[in-house]
PDB file of N, CA, C and O in Angstrom:
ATOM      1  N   UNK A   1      12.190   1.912   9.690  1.00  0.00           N
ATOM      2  CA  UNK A   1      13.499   1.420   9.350  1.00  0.00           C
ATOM      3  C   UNK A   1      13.549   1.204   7.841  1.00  0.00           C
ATOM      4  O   UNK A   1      12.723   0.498   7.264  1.00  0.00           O
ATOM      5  N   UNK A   2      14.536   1.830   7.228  1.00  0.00           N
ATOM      6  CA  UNK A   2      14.864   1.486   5.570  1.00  0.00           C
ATOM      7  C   UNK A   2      14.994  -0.236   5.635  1.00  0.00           C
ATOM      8  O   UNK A   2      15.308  -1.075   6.480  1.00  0.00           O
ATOM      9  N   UNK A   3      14.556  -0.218   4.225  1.00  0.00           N
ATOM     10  CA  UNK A   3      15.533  -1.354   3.618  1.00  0.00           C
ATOM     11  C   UNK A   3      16.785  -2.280   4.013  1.00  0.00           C
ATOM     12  O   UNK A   3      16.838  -3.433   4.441  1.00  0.00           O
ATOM     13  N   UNK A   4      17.834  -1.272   3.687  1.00  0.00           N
ATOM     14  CA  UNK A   4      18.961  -1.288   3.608  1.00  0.00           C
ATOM     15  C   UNK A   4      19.123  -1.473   4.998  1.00  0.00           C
ATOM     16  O   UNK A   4      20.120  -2.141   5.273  1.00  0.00           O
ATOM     17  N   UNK A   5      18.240  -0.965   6.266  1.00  0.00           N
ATOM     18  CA  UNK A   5      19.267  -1.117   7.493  1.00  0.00           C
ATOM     19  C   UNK A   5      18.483  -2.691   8.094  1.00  0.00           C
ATOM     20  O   UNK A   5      18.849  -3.590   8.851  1.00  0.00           O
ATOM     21  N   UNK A   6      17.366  -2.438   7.365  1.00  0.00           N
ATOM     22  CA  UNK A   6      16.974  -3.627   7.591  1.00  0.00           C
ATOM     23  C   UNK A   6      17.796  -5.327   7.137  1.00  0.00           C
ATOM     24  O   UNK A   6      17.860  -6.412   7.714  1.00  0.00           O
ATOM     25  N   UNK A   7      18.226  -4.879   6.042  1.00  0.00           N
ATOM     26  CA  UNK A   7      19.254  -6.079   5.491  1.00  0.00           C
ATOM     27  C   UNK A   7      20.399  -6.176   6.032  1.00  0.00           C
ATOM     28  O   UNK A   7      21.003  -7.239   6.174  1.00  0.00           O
ATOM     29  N   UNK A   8      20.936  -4.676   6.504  1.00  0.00           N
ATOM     30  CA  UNK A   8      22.297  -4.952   7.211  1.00  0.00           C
ATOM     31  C   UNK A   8      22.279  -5.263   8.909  1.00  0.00           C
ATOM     32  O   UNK A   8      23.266  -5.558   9.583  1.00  0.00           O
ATOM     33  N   UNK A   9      20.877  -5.111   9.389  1.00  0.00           N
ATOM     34  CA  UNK A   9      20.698  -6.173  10.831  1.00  0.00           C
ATOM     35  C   UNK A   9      20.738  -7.671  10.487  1.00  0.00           C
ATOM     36  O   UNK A   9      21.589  -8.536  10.694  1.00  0.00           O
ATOM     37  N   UNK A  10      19.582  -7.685   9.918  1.00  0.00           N
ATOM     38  CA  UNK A  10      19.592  -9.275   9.271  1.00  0.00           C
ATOM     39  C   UNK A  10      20.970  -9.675   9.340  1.00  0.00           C
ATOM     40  O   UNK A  10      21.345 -10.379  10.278  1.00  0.00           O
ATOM     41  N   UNK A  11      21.800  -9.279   8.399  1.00  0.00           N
ATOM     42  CA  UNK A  11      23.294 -10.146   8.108  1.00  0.00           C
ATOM     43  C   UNK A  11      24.170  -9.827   9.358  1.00  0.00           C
ATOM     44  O   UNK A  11      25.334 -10.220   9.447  1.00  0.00           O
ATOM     45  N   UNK A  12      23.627  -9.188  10.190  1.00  0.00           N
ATOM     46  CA  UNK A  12      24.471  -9.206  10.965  1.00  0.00           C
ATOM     47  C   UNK A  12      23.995 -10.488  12.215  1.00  0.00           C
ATOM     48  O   UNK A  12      24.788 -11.122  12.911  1.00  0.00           O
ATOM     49  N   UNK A  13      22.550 -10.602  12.217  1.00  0.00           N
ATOM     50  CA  UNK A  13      22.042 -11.521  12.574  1.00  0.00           C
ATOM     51  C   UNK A  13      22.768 -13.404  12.496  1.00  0.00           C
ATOM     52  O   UNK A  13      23.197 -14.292  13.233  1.00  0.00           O
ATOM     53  N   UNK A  14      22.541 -13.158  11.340  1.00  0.00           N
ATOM     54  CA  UNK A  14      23.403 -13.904  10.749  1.00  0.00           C
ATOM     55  C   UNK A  14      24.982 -14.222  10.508  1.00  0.00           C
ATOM     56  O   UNK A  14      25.297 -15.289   9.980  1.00  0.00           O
ATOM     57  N   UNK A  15      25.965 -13.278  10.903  1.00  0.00           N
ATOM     58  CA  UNK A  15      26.838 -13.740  11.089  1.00  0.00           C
ATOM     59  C   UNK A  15      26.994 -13.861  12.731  1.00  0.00           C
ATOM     60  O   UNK A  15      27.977 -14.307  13.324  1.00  0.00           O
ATOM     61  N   UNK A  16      26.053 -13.467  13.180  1.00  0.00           N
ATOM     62  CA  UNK A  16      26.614 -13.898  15.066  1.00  0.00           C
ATOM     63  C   UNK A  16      25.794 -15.056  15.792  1.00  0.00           C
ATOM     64  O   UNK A  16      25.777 -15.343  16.988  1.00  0.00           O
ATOM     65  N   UNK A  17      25.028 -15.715  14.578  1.00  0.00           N
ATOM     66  CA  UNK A  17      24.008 -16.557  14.839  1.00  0.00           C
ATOM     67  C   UNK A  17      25.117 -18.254  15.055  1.00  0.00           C
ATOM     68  O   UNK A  17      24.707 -19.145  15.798  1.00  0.00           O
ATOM     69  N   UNK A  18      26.118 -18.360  14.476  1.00  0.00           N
ATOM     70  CA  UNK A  18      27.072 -19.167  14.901  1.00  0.00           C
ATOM     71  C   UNK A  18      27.874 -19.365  16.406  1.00  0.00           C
ATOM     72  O   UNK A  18      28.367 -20.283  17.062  1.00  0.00           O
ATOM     73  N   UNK A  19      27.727 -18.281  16.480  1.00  0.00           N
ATOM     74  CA  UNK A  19      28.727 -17.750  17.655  1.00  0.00           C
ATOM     75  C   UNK A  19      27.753 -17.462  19.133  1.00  0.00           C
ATOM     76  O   UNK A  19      28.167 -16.630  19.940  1.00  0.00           O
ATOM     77  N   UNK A  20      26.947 -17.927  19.297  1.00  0.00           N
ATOM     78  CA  UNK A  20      25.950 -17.558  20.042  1.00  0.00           C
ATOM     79  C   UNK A  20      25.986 -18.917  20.433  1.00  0.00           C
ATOM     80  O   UNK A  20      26.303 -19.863  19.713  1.00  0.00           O
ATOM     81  N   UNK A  21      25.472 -18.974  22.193  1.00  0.00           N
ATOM     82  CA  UNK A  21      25.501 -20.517  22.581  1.00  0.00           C
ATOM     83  C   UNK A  21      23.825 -20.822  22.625  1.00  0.00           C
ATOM     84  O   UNK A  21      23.372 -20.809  23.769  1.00  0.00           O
ATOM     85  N   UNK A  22      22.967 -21.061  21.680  1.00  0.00           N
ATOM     86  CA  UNK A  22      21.764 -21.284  21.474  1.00  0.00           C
ATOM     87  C   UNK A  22      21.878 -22.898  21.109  1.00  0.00           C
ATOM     88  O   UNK A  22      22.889 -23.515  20.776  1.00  0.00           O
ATOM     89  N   UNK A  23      20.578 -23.368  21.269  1.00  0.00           N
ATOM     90  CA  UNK A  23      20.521 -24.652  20.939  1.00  0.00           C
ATOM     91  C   UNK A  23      21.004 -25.166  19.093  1.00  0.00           C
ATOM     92  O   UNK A  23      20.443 -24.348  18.364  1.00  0.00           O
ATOM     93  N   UNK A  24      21.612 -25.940  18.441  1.00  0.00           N
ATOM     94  CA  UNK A  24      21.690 -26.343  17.029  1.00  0.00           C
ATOM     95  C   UNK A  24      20.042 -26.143  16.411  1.00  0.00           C
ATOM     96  O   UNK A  24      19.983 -25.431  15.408  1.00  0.00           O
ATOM     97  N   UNK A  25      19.009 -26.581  16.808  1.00  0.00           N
ATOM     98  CA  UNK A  25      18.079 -26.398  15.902  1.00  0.00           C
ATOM     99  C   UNK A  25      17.510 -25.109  15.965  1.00  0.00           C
ATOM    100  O   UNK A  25      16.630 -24.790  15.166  1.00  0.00           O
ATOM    101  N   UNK A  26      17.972 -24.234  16.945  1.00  0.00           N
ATOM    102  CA  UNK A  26      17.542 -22.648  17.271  1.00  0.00           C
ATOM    103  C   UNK A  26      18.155 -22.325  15.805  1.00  0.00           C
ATOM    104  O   UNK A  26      17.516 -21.960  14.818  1.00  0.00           O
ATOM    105  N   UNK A  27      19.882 -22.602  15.932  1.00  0.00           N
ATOM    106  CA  UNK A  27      20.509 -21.713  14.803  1.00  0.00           C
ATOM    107  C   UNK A  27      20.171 -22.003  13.470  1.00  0.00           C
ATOM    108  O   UNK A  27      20.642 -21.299  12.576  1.00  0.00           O
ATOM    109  N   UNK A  28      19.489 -22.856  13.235  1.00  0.00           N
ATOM    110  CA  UNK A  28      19.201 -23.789  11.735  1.00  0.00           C
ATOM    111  C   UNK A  28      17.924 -22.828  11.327  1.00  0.00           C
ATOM    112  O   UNK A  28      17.698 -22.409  10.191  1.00  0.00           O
ATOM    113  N   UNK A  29      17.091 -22.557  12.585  1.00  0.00           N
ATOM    114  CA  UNK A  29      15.723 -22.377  11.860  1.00  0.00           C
ATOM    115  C   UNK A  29      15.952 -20.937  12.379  1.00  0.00           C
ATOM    116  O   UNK A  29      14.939 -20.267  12.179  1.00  0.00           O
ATOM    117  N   UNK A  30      16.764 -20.363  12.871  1.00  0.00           N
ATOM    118  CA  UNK A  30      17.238 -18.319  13.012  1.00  0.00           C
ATOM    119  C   UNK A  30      17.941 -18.467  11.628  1.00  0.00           C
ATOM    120  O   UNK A  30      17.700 -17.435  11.001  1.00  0.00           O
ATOM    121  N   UNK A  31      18.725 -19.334  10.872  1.00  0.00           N
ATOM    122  CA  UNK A  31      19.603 -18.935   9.495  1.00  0.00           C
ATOM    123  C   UNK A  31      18.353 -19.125   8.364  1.00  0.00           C
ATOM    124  O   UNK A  31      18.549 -18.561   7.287  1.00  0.00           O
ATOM    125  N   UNK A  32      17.200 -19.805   8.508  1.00  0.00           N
ATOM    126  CA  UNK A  32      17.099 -20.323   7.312  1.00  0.00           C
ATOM    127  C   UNK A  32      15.869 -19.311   7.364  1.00  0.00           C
ATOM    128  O   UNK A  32      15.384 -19.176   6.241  1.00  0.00           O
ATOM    129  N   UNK A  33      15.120 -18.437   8.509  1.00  0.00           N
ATOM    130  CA  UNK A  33      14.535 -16.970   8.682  1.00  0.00           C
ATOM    131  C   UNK A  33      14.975 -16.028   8.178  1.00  0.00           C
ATOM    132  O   UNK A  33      14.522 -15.274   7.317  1.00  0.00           O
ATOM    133  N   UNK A  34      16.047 -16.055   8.809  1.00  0.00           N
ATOM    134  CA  UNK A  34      17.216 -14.359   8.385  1.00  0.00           C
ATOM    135  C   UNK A  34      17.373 -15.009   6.411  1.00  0.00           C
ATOM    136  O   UNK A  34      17.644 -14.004   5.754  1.00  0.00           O
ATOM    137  N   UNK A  35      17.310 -15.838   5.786  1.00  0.00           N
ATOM    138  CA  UNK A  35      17.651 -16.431   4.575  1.00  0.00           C
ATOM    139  C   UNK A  35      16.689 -15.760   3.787  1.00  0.00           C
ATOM    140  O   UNK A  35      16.718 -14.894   2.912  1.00  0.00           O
ATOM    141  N   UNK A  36      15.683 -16.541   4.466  1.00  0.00           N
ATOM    142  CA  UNK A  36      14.122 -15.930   3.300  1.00  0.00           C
ATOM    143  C   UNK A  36      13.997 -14.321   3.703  1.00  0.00           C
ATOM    144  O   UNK A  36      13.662 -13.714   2.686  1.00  0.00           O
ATOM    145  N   UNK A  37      14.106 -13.680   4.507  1.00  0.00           N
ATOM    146  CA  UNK A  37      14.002 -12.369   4.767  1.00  0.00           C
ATOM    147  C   UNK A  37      15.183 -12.196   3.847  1.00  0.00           C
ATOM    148  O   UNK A  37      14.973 -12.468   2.665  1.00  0.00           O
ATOM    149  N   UNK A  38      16.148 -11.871   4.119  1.00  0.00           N
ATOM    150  CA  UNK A  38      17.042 -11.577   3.594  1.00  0.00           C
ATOM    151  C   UNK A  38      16.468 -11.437   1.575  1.00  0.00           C
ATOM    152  O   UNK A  38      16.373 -10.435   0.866  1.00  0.00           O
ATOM    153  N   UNK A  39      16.245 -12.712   1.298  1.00  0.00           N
ATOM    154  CA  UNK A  39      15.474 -13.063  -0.196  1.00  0.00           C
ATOM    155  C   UNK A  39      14.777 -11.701  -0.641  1.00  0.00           C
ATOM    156  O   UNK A  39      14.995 -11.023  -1.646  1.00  0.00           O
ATOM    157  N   UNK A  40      13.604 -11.440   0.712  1.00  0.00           N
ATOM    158  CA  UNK A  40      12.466 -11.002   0.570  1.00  0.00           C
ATOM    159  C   UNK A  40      13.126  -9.547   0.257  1.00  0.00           C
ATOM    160  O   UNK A  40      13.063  -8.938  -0.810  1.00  0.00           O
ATOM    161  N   UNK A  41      13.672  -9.209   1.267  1.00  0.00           N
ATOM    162  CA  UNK A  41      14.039  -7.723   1.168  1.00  0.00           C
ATOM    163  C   UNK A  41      15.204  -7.080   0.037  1.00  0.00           C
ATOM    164  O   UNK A  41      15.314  -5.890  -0.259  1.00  0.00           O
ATOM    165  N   UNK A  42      16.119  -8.350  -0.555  1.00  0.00           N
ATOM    166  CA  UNK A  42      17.061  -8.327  -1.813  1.00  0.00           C
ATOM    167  C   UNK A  42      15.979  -7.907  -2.761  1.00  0.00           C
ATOM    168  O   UNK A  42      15.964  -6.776  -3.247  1.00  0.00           O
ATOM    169  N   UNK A  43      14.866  -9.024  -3.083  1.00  0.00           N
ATOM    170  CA  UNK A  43      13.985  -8.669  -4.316  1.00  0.00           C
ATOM    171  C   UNK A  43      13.227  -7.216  -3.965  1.00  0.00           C
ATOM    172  O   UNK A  43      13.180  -6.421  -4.904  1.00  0.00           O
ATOM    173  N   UNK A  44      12.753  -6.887  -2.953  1.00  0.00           N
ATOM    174  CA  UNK A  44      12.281  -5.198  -3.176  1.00  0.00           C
ATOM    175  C   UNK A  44      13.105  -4.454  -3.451  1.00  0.00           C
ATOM    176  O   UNK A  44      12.774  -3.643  -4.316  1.00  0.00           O
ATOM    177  N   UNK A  45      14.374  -4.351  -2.960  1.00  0.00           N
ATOM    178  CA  UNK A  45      15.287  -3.282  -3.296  1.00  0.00           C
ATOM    179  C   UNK A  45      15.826  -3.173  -4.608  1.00  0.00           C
ATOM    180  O   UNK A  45      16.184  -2.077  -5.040  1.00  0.00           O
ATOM    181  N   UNK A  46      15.949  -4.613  -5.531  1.00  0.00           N
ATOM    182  CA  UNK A  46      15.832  -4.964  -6.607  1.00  0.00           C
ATOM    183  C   UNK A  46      14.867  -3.969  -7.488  1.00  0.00           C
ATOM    184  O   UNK A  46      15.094  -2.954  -8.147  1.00  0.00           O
ATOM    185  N   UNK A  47      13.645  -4.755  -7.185  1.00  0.00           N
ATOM    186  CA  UNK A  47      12.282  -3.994  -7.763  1.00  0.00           C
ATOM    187  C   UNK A  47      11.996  -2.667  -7.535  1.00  0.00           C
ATOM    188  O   UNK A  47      10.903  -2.271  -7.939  1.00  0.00           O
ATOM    189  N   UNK A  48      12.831  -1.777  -6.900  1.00  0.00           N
ATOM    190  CA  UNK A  48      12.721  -0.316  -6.255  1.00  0.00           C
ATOM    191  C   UNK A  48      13.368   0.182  -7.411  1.00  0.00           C
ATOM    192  O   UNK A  48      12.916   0.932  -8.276  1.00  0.00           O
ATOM    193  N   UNK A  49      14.712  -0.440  -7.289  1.00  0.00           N
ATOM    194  CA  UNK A  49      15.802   0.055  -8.460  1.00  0.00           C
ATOM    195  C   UNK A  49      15.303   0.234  -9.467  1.00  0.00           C
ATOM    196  O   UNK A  49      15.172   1.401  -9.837  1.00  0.00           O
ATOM    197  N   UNK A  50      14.886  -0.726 -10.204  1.00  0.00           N
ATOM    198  CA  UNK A  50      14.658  -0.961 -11.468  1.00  0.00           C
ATOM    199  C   UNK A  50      13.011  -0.252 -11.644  1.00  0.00           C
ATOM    200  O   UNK A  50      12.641  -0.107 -12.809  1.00  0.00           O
ATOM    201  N   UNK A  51      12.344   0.046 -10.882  1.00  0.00           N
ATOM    202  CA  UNK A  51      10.889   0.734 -11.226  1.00  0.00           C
ATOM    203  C   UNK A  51      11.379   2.526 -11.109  1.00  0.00           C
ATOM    204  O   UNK A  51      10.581   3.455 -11.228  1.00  0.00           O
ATOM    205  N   UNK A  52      12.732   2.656 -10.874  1.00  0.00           N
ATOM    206  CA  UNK A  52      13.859   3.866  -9.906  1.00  0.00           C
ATOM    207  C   UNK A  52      13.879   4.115 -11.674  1.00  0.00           C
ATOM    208  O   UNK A  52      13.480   5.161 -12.186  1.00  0.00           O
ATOM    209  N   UNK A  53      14.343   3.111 -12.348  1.00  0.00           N
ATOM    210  CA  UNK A  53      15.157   3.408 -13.705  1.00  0.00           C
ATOM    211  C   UNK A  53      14.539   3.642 -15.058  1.00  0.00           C
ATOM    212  O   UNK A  53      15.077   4.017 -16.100  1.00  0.00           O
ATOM    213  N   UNK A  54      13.061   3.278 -14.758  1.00  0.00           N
ATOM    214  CA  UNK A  54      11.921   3.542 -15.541  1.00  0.00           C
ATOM    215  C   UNK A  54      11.461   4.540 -15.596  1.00  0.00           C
ATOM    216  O   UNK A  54      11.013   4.869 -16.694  1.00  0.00           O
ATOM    217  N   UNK A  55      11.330   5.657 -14.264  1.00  0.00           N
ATOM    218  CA  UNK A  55      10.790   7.018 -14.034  1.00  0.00           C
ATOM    219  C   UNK A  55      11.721   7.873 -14.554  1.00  0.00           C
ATOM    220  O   UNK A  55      12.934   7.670 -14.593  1.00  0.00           O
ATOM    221  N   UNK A  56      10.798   9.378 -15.180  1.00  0.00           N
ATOM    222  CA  UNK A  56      11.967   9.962 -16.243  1.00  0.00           C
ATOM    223  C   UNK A  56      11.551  11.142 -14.589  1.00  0.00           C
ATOM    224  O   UNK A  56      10.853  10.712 -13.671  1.00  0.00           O
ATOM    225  N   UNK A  57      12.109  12.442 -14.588  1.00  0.00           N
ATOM    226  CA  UNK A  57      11.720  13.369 -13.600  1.00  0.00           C
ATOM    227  C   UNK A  57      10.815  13.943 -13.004  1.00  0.00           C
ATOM    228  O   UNK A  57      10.844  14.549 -11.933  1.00  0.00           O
ATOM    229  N   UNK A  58       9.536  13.645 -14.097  1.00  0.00           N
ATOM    230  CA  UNK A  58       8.128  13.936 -13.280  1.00  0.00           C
ATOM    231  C   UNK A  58       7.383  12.733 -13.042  1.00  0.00           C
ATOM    232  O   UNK A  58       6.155  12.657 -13.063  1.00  0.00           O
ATOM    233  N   UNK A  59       8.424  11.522 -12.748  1.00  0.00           N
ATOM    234  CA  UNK A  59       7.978  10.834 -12.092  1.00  0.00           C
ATOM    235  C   UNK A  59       6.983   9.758 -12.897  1.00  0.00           C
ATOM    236  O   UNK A  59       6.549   8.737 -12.365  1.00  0.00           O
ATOM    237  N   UNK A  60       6.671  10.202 -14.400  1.00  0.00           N
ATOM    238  CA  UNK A  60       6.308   8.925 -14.876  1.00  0.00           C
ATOM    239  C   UNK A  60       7.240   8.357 -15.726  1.00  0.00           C
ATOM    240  O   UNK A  60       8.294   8.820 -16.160  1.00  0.00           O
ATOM    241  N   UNK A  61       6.325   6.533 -16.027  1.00  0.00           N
ATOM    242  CA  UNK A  61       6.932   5.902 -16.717  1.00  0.00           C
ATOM    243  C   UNK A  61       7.181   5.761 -18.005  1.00  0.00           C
ATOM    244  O   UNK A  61       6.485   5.969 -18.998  1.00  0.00           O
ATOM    245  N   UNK A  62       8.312   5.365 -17.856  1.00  0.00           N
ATOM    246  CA  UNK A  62       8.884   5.764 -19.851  1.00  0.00           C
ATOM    247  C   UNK A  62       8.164   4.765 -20.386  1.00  0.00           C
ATOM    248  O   UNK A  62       7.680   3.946 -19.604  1.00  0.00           O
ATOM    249  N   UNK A  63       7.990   4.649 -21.493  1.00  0.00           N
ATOM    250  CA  UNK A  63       7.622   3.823 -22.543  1.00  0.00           C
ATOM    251  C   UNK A  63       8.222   3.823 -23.764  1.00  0.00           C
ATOM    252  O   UNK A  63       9.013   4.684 -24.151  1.00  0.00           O
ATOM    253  N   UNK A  64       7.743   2.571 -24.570  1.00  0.00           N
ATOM    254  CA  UNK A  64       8.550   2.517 -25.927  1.00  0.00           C
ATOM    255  C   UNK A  64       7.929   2.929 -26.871  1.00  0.00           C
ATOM    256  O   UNK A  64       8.109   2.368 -27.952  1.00  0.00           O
ATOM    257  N   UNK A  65       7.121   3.893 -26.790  1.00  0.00           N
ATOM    258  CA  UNK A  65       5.728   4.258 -27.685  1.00  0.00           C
ATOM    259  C   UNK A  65       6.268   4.554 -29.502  1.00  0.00           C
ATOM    260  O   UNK A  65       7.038   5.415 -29.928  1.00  0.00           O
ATOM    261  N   UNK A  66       5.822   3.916 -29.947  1.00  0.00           N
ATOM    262  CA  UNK A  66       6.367   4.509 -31.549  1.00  0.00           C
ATOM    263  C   UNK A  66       5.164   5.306 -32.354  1.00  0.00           C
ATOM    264  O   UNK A  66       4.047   4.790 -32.362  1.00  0.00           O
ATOM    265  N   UNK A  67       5.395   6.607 -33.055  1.00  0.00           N
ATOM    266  CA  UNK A  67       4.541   7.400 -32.886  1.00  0.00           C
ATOM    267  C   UNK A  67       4.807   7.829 -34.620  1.00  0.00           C
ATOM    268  O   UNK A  67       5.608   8.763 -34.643  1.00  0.00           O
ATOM    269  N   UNK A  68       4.397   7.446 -35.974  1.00  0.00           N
ATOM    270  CA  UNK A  68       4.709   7.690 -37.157  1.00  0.00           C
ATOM    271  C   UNK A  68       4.225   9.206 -37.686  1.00  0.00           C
ATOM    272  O   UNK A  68       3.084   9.656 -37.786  1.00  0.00           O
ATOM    273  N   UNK A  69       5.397   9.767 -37.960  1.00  0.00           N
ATOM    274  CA  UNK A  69       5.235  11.362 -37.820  1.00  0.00           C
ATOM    275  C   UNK A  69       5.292  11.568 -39.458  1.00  0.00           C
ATOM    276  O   UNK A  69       5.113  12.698 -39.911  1.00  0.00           O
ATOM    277  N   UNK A  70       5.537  10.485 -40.306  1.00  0.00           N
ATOM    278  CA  UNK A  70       5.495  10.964 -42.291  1.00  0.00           C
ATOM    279  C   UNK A  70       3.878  11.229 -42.710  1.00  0.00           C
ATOM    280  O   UNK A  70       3.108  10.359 -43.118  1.00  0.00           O
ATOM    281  N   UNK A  71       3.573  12.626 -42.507  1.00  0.00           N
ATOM    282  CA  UNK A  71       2.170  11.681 -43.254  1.00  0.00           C
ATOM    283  C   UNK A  71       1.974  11.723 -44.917  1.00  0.00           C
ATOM    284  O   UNK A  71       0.908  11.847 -45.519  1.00  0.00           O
ATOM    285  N   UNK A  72       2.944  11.622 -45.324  1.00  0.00           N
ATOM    286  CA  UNK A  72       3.283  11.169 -46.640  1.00  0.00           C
ATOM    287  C   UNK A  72       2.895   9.836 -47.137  1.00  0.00           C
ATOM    288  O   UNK A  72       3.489   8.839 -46.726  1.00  0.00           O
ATOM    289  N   UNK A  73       1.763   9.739 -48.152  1.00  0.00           N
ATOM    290  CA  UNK A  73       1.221   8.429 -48.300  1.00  0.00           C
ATOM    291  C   UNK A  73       0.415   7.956 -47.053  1.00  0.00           C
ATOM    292  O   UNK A  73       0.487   6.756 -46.789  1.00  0.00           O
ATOM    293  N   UNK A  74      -0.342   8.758 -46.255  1.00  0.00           N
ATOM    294  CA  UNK A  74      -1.500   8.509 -45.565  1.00  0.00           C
ATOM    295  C   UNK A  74      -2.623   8.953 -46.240  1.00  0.00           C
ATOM    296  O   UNK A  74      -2.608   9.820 -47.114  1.00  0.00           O
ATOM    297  N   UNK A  75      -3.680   8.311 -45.804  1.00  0.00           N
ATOM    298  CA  UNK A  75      -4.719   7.984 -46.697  1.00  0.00           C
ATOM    299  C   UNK A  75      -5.396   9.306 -46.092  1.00  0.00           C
ATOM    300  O   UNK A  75      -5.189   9.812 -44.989  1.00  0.00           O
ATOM    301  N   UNK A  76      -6.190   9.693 -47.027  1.00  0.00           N
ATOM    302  CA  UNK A  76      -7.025  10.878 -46.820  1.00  0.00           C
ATOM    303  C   UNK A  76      -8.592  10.470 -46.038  1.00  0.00           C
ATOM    304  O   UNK A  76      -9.179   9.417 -46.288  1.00  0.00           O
ATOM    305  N   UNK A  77      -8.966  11.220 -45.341  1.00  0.00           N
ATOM    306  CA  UNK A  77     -10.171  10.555 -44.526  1.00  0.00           C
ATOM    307  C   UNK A  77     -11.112  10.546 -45.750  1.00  0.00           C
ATOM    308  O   UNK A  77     -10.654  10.651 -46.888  1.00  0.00           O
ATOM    309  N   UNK A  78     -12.324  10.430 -45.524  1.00  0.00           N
ATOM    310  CA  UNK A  78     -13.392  10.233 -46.984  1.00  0.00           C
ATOM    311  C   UNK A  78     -14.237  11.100 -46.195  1.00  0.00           C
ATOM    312  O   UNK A  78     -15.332  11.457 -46.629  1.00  0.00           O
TER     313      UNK A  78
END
């Protein structure tokens, strides 16, 4: 199961978790489950994205590498 369908059971979990004739402390501690899951699986998809936005097409990571190409006024080896 993706991510994504995984988060959209969860919330759905969660919105029928009211409406369900379960005991009050059932629904407290099923919302405050589906909550931290919910957390858990926001921050990977998060962290997917953004490690998504770092990769250039072969798949590695960019960097900010600064690379001084004058060699004008570089010192001569000895």
């Amino acid at each position: 199961m993706s991510q994504e369908s995984f988060v959209f059971l969860v919330g759905l979990v969660v919105l029928a978790t009211p409406l369900l004739g379960i005991p009050h402390e059932w629904k407290d501690t099923a919302t405050i489950v589906a909550g931290i899951l919910l957390l858990i699986a926001g921050y990977r998809l998060r962290r997917a994205a953004y490690i998504r936005s770092l990769e250039n097409e072969k798949g590695e990571r960019r960097g900010d590498a600064f690379v001084e190409n004058n060699t004008e006024g570089a010192l001569e080896p000895r």
